[in-house]
C-alpha positions as CSV (number, residue, x, y, z in Angstrom):
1,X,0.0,0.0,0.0
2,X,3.2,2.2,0.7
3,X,4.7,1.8,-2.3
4,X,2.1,3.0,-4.4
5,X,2.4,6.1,-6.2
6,X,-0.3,7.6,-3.4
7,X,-0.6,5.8,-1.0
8,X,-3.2,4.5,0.4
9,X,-3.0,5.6,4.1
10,X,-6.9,4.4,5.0
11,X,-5.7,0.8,3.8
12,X,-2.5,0.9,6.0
13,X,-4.1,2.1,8.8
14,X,-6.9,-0.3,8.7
15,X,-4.5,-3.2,8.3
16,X,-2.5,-1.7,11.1
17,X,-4.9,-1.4,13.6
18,X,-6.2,-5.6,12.3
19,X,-2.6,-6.3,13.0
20,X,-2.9,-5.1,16.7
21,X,-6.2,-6.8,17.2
22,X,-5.1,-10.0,16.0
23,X,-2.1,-9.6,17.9
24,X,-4.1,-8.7,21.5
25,X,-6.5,-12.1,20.1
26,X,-3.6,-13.9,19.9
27,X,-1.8,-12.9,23.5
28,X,-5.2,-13.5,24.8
29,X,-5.8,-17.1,23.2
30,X,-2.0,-18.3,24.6
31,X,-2.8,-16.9,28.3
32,X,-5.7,-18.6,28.2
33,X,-4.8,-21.9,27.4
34,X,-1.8,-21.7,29.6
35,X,-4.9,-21.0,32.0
36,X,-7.2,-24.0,31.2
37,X,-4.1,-26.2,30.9
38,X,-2.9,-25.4,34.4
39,X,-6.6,-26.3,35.5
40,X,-7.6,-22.5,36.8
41,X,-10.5,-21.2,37.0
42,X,-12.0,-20.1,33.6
43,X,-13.5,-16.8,33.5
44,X,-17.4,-17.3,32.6
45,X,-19.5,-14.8,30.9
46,X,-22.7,-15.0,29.0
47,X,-22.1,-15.4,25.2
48,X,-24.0,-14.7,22.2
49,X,-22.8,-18.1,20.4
50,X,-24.2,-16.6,17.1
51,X,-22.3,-13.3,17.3
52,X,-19.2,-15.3,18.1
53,X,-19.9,-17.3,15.5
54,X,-20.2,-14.4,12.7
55,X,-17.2,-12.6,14.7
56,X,-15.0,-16.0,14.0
57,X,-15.7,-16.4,10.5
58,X,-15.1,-12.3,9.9
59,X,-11.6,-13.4,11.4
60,X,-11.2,-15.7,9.1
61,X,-12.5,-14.7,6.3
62,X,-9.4,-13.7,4.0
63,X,-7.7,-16.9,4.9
64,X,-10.9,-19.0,3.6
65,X,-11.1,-16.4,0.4
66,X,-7.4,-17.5,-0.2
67,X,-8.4,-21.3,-0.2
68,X,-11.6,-20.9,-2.3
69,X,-13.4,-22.1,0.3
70,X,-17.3,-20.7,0.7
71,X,-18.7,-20.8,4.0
72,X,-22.7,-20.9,4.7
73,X,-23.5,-19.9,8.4
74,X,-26.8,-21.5,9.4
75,X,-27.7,-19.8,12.3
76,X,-30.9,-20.4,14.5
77,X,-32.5,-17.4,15.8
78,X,-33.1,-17.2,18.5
79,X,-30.8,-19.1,20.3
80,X,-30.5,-19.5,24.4
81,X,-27.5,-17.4,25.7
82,X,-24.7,-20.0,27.0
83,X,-22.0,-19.4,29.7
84,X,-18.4,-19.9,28.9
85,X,-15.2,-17.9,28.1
86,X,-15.6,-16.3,24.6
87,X,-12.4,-15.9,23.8
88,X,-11.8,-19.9,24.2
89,X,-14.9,-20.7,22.6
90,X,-13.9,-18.7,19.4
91,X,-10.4,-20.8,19.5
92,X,-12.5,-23.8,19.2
93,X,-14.4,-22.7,16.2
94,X,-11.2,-21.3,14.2
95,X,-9.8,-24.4,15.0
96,X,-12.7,-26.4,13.4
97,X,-13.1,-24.2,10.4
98,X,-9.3,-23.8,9.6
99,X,-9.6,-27.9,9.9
100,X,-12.6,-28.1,7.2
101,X,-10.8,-26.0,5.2
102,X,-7.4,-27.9,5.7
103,X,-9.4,-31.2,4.5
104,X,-10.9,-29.8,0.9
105,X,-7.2,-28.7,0.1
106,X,-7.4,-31.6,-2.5
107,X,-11.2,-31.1,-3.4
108,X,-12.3,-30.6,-6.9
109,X,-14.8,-27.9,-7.3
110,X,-16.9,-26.2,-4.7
111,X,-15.4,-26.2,-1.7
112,X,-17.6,-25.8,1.5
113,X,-18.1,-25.3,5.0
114,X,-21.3,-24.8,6.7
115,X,-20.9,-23.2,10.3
116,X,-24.5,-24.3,11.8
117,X,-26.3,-23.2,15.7
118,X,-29.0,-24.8,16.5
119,X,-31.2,-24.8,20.2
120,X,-31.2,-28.4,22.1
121,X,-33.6,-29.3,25.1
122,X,-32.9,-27.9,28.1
123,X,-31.8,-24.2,26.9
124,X,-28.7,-26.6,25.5
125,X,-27.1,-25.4,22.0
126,X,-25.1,-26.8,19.2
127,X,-22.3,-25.9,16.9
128,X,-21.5,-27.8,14.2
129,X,-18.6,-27.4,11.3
130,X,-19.4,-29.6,8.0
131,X,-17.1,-29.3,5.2
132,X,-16.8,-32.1,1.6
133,X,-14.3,-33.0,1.5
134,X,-13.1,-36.7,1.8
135,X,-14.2,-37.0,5.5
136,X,-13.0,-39.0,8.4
137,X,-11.9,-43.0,8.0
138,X,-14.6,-44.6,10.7
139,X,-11.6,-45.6,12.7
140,X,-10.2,-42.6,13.4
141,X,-13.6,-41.2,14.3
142,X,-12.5,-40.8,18.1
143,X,-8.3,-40.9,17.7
144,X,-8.1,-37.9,16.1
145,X,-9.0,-35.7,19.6
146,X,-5.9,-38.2,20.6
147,X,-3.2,-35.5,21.3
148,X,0.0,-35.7,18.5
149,X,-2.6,-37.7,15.9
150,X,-2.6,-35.4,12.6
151,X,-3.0,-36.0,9.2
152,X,-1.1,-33.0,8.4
153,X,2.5,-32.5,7.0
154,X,2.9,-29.6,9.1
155,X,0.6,-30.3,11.8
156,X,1.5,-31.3,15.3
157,X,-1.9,-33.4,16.2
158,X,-2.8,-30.9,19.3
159,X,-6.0,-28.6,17.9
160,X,-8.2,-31.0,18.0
161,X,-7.1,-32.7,21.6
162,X,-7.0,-28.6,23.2
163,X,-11.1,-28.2,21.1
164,X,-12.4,-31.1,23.4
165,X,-10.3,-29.7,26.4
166,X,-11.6,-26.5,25.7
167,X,-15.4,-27.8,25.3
168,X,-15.2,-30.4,28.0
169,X,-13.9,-27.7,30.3
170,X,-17.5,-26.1,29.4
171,X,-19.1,-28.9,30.6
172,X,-19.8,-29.8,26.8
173,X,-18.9,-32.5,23.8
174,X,-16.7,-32.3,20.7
175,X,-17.3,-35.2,18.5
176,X,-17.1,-36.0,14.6
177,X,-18.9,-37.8,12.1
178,X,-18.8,-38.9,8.3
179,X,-21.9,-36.6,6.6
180,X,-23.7,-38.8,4.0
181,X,-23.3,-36.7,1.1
182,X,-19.3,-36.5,1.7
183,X,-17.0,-34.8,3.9
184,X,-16.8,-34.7,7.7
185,X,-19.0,-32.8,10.6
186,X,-17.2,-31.3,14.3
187,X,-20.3,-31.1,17.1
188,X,-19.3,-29.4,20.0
189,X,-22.6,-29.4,22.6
C-alpha cells in the first residue's frame, strides 16, 4: 500500500490497527490456554454463540477467500445465551473451520463449509462445522482428539485434543462424524 504512487493511508491504517487486534486475540488465546491447561478457574461470561460465530468467520474470512473455500453460516434465531469464556470458545471454532478447510485442500470444485447453531432441550445449544471434503476414516472417528494424531504435513496433532479440552472444560462435547453426502461434521454441545 506504501509503495504506491499515493498511497493509500486508510488501507494501511486499517491493516495496522487488524494487525494489533489480532495480535491482542492472539496474546489472549495463549494466556488462556496456559490458564485452562494449568486447570484454573476459567473466566465465565454469558455469550452470544451466534455473534461469536459471525465474529469467527469475519476473522477468518481472507484466509478462507485465499483457499476458495465458501462458507454458509446457518444460524438459529433465537438461540438461548450460553455461559463460557468467549475468547476460548472462538479458538475452538477457528480451529474447526481452519480444519474443514485444511481437509478440501485436495477437493475438486466447490469447496464448502457450513458453520451451523441450532437450540437443544434444556436451553442446551449446538455448533456444528461440515465441510466435503473426503471426510473421516470410521476408525479414526474418536483418535483424532488423541493429542499428536494429525493427518497433516505440518501439523502437530494438538488442535483437535485442546477443542475437546476446551469444550469439556465447558461442561460440553466435541465429537465427529462422516456426513452422507461426503465430507466430515465437528459437534461441540
Amino acid at each position: 500500500f506504501l509503495e504506491r504512487d499515493t498511497p493509500e493511508l486508510g488501507e494501511v491504517r486499517d491493516s495496522l490497527v487488524q494487525i494489533v487486534g489480532n495480535d491482542k486475540r492472539a496474546r489472549e488465546v495463549i494466556r488462556r490456554l496456559r490458564a485452562l491447561l494449568r486447570k484454573e478457574q476459567i473466566a465465565h461470561e454469558v455469550v452470544d454463540l451466534n455473534a461469536l460465530v459471525r465474529d469467527t468467520l469475519f476473522l477468518a474470512k481472507s484466509d478462507m477467500v485465499r483457499r476458495g473455500v465458501s462458507v454458509t453460516p446457518e444460524l438459529q434465531a433465537p438461540l438461548p445465551m450460553t455461559v463460557g469464556d468467549p475468547i476460548q470458545l472462538q479458538q475452538v471454532l477457528l480451529n474447526l473451520v481452519v480444519n474443514a478447510c485444511d481437509a478440501m485442500h485436495e477437493t475438486p470444485g466447490q469447496r464448502q463449509v457450513i458453520v451451523a447453531t441450532r437450540a437443544m432441550p434444556g436451553d442446551m445449544v449446538e455448533l456444528s462445522v461440515a465441510d466435503n471434503g473426503a471426510g473421516i476414516a470410521p476408525d479414526h472417528l474418536e483418535r483424532i482428539f488423541a493429542p499428536f494424531v494429525t493427518s497433516k504435513s505440518e501439523g502437530i496433532g494438538l488442535g483437535l485434543s485442546i477443542c475437546r479440552t476446551i469444550v469439556q472444560a465447558h461442561g460440553g462435547s466435541l465429537w465427529a462424524s462422516n456426513r452422507a453426502d461426503g465430507g466430515a461434521i465437528f459437534h461441540a454441545m
